[in-house]
MMTF fields as JSON, N, C-alpha, C and O atoms, coordinates in Angstrom:
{
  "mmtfVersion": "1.0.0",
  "mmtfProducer": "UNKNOWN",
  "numBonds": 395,
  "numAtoms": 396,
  "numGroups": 99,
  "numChains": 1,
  "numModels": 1,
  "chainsPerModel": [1],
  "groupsPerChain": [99],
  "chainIdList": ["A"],
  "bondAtomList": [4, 2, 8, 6, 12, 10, 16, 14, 20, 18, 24, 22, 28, 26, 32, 30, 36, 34, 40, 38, 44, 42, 48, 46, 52, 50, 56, 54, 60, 58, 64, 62, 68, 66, 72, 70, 76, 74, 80, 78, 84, 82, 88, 86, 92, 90, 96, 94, 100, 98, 104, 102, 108, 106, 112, 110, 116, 114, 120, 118, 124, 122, 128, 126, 132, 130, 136, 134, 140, 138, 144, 142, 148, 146, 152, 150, 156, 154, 160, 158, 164, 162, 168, 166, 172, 170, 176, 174, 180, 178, 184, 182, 188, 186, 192, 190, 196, 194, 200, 198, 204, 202, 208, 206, 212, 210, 216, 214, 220, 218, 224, 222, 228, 226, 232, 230, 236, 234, 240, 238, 244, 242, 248, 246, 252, 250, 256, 254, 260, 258, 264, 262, 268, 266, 272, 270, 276, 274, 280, 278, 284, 282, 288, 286, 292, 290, 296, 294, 300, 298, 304, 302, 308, 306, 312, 310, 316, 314, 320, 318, 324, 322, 328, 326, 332, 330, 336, 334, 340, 338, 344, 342, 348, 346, 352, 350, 356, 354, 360, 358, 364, 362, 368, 366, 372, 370, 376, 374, 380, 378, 384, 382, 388, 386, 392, 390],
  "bondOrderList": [1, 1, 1, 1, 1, 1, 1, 1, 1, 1, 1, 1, 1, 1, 1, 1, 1, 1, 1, 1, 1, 1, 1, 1, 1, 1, 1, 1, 1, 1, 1, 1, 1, 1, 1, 1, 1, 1, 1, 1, 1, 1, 1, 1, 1, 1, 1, 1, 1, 1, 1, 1, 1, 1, 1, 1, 1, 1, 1, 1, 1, 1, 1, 1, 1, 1, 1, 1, 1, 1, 1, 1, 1, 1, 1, 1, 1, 1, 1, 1, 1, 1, 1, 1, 1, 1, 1, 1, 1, 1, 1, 1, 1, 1, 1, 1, 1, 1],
  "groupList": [{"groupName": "UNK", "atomNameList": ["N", "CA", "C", "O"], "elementList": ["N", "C", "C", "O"], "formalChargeList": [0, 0, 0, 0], "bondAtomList": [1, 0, 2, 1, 3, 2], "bondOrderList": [1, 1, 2], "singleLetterCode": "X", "chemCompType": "L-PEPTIDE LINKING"}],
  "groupTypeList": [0, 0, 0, 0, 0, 0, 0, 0, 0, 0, 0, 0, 0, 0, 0, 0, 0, 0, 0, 0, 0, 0, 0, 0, 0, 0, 0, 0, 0, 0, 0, 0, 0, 0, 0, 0, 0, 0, 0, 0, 0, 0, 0, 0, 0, 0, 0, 0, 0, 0, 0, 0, 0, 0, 0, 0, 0, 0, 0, 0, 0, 0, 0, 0, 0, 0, 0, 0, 0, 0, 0, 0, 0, 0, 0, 0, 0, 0, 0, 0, 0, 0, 0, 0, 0, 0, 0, 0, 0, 0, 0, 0, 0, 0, 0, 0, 0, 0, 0],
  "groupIdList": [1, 2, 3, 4, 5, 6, 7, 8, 9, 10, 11, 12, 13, 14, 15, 16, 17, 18, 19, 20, 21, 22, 23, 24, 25, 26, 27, 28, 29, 30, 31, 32, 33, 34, 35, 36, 37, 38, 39, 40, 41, 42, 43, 44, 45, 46, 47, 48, 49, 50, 51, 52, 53, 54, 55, 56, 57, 58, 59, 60, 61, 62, 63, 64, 65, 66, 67, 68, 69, 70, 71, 72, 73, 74, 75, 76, 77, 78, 79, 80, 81, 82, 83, 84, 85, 86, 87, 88, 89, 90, 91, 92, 93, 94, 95, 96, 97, 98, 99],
  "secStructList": [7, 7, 7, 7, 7, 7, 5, 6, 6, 5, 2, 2, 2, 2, 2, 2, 2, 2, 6, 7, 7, 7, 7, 1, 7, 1, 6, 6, 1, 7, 1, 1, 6, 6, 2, 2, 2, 2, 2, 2, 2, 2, 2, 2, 2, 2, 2, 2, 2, 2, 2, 2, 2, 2, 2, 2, 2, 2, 2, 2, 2, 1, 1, 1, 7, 1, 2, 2, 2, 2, 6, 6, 1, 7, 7, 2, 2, 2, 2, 2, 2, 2, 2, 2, 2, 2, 2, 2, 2, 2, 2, 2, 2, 2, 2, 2, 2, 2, 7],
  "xCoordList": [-2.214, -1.415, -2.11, -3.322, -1.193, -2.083, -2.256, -1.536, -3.293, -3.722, -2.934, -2.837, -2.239, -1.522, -2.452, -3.5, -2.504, -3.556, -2.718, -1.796, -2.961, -2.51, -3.46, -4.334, -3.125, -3.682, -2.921, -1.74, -3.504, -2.684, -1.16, -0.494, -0.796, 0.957, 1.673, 2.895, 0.936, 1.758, 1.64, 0.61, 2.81, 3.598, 3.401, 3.274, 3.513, 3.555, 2.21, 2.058, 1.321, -0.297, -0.418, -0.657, -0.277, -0.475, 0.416, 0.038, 1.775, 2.643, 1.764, 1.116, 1.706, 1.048, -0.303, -0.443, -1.268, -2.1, -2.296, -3.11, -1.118, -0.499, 0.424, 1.066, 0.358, 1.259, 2.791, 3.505, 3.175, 4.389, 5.087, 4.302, 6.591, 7.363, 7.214, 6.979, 7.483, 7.578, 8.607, 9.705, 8.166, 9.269, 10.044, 11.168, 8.79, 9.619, 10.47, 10.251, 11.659, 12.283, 12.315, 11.16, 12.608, 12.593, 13.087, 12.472, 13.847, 14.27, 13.345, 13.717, 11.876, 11.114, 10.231, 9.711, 9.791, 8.747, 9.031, 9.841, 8.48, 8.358, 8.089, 7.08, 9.31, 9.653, 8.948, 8.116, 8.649, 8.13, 7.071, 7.194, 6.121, 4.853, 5.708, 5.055, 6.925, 7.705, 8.039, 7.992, 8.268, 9.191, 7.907, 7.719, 7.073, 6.262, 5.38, 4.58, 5.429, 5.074, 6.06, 5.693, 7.338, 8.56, 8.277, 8.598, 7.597, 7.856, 6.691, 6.631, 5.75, 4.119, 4.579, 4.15, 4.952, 5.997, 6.569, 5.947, 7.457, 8.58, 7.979, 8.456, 7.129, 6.343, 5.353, 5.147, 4.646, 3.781, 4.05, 3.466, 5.51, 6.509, 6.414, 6.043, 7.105, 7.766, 6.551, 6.669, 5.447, 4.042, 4.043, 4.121, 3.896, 3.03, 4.238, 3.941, 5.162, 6.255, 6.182, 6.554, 5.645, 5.951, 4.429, 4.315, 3.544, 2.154, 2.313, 1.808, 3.192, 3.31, 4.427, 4.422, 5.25, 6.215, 5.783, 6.214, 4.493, 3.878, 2.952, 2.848, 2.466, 1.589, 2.066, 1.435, 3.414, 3.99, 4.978, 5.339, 5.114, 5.664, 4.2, 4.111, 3.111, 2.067, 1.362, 0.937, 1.276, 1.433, 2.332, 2.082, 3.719, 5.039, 4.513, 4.395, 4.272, 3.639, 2.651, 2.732, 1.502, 0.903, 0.509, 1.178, -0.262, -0.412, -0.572, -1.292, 0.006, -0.508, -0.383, 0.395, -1.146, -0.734, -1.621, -2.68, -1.723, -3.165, -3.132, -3.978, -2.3, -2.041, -3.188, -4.308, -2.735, -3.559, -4.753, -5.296, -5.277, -6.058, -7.135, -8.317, -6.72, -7.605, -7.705, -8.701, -6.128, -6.553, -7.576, -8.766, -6.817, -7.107, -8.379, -9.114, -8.762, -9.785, -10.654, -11.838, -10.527, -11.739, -12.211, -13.32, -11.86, -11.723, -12.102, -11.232, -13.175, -13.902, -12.696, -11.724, -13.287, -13.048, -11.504, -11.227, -10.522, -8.963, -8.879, -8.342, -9.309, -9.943, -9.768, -8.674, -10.659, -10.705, -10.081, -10.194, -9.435, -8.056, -7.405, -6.867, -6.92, -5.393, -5.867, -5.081, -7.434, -7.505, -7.335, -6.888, -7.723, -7.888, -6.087, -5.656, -4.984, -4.042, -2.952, -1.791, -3.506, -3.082, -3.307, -2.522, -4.787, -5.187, -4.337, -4.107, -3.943, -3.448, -1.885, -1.44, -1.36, 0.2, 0.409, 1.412, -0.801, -1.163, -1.521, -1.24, -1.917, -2.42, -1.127, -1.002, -0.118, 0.581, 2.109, 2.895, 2.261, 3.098, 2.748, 3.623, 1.351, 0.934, 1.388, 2.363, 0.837, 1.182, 3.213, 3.689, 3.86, 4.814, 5.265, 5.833, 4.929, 5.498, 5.105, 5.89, 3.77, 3.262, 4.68, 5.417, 4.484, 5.372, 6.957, 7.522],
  "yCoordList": [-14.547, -13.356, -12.425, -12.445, -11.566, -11.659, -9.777, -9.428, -9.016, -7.977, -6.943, -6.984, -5.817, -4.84, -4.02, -4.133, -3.229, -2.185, -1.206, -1.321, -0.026, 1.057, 2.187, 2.888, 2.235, 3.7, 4.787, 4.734, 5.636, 7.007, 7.164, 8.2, 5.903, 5.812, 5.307, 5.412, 4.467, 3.508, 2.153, 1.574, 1.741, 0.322, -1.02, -2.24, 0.652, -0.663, -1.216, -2.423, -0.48, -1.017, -1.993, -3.076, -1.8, -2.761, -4.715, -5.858, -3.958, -5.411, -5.84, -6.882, -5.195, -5.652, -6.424, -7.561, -5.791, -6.306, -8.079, -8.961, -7.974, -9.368, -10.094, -11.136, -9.56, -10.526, -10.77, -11.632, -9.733, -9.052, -8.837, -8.692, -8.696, -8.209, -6.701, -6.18, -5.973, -4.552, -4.127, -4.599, -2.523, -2.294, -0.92, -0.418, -0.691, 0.27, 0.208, -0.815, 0.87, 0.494, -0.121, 0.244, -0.911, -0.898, 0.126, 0.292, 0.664, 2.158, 3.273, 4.405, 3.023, 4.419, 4.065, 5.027, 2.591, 2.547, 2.756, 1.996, 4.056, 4.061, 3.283, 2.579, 3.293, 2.509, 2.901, 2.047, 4.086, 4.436, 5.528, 5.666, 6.302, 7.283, 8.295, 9.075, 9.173, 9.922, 10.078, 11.073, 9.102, 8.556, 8.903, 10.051, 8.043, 8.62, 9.835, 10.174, 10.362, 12.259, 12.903, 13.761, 12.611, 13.468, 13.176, 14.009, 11.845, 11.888, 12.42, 12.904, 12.191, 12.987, 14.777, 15.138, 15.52, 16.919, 16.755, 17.081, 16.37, 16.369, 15.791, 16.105, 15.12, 15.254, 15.936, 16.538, 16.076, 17.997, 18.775, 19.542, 18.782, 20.028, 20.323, 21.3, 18.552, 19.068, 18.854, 19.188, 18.282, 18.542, 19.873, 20.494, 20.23, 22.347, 22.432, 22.604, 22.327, 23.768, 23.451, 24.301, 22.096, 21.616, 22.332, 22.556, 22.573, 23.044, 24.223, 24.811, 25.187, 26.561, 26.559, 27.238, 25.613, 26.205, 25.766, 26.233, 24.404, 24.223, 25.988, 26.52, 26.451, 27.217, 28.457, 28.994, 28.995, 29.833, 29.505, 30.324, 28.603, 27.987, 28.266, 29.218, 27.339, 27.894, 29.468, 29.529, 30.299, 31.732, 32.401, 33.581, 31.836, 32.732, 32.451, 33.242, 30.823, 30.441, 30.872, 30.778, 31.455, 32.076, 33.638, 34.407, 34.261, 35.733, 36.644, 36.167, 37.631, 38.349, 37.786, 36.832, 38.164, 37.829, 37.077, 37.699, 35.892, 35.379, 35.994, 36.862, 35.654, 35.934, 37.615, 37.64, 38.587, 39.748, 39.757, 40.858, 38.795, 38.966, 38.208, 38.551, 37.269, 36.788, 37.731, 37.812, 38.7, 39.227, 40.57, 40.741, 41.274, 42.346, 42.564, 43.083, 42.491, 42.047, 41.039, 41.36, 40.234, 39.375, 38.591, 39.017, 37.695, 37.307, 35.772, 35.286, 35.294, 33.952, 33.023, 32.349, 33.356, 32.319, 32.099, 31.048, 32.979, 33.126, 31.992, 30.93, 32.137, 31.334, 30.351, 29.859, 29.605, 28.285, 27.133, 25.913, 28.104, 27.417, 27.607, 26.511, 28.349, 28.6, 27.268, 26.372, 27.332, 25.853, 24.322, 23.377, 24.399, 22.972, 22.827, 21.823, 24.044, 23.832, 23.69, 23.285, 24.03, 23.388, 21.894, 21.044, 21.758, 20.237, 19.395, 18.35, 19.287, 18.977, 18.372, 17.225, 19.478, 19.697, 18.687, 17.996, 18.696, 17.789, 16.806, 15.878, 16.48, 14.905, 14.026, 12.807, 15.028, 14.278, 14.379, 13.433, 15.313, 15.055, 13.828, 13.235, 13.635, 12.814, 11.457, 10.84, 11.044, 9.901, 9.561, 8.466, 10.679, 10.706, 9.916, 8.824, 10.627, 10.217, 8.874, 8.088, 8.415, 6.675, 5.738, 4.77, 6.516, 5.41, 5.461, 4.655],
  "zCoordList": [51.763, 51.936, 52.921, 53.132, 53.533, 55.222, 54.236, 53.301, 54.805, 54.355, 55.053, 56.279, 54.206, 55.402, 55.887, 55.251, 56.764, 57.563, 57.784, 58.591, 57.028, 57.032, 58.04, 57.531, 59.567, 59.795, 60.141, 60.484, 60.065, 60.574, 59.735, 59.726, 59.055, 58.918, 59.564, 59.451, 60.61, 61.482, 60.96, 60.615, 60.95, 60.219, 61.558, 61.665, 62.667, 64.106, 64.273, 64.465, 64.216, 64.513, 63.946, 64.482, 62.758, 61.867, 61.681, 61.426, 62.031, 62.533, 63.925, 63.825, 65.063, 66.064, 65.862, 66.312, 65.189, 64.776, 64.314, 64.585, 63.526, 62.617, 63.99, 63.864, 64.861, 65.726, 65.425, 65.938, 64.389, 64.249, 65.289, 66.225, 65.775, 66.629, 66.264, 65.174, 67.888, 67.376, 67.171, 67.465, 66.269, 65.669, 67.265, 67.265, 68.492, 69.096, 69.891, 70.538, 70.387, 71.079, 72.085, 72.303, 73.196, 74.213, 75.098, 76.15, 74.911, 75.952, 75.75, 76.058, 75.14, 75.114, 76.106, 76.671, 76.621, 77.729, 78.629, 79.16, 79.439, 80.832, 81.558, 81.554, 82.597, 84.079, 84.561, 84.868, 84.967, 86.475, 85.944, 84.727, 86.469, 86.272, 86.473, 85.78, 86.956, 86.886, 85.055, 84.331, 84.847, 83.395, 82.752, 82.351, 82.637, 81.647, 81.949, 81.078, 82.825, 82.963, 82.202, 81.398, 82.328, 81.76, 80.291, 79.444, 79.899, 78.317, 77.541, 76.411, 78.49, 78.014, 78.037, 76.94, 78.431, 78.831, 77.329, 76.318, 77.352, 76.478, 74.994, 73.904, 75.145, 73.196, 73.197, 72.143, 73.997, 74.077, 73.681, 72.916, 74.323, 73.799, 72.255, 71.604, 71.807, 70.863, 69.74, 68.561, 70.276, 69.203, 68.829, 67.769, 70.446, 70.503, 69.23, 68.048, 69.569, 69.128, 67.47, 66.661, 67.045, 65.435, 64.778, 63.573, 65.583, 64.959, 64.946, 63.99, 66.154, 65.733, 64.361, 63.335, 64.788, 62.987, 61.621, 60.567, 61.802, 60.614, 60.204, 59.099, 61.453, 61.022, 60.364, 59.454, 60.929, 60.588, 59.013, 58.168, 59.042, 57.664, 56.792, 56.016, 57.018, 56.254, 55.801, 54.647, 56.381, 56.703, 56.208, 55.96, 55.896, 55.0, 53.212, 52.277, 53.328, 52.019, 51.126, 49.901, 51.9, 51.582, 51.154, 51.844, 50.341, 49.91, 51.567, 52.444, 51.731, 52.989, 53.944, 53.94, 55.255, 56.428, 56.862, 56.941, 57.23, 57.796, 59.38, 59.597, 60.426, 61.558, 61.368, 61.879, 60.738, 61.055, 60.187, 60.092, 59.542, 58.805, 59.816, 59.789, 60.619, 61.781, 63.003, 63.722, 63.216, 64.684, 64.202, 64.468, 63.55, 63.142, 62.425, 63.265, 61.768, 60.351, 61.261, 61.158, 61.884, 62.387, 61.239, 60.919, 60.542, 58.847, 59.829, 60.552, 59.737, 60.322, 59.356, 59.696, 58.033, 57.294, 56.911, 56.334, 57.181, 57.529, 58.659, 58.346, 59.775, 61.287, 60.922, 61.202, 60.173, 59.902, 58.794, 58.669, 58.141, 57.432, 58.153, 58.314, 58.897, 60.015, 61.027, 61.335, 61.517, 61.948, 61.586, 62.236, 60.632, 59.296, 59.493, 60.061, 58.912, 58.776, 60.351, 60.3, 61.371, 62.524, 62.712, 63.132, 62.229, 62.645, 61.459, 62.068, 60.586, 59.687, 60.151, 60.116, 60.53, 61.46, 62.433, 62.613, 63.108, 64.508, 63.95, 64.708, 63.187, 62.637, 62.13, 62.244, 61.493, 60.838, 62.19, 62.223, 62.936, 63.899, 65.131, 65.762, 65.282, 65.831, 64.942, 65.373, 63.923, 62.805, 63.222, 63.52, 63.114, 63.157, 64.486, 64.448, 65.697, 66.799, 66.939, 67.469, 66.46, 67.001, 66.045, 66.233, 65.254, 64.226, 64.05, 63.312]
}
């Protein structure tokens, strides 16, 4: 029984790995270095824009304001959960897009 390999949450690594067919489309590989500039742009985008609304989703969830508790207040340790919880955002929107 062949072992599954789970990283990040990608199903594809792991079929590839096994010499699996993939599961991605064919219409997402870039033709041309135009094509894939436009698509490197266009999931940047929509990374940036998912880590600012994770963060701001995280920040409503929470007691008070972190946003002024970092600008204002200078609160290090506010800093570095608002970081942890960006990297968090980005880890799992990243996971998302491979798979």
């Amino acid at each position: 029984m062949k072992k599954l390999l789970w990283l990040g949450g990608s199903l594809a690594v792991a079929s590839a790995a096994f010499g699996a067919e993939s599961t991605v489309p064919a219409g997402w590989h870039a033709q041309s270095l135009w094509q894939a500039v436009t698509y490197m742009i266009l999931f940047a985008a929509i990374g940036i824009a998912l880590a600012v609304i994770g963060y701001k989703v995280f920040d409503k969830c929470t007691p008070g304001d972190l946003h002024r508790e970092i600008v204002e207040n200078k609160n290090v340790a506010a800093a570095i959960v608002a970081a942890a919880v960006i990297l968090g955002v980005c880890i799992i929107v990243a996971a998302a897009m491979l798979g």
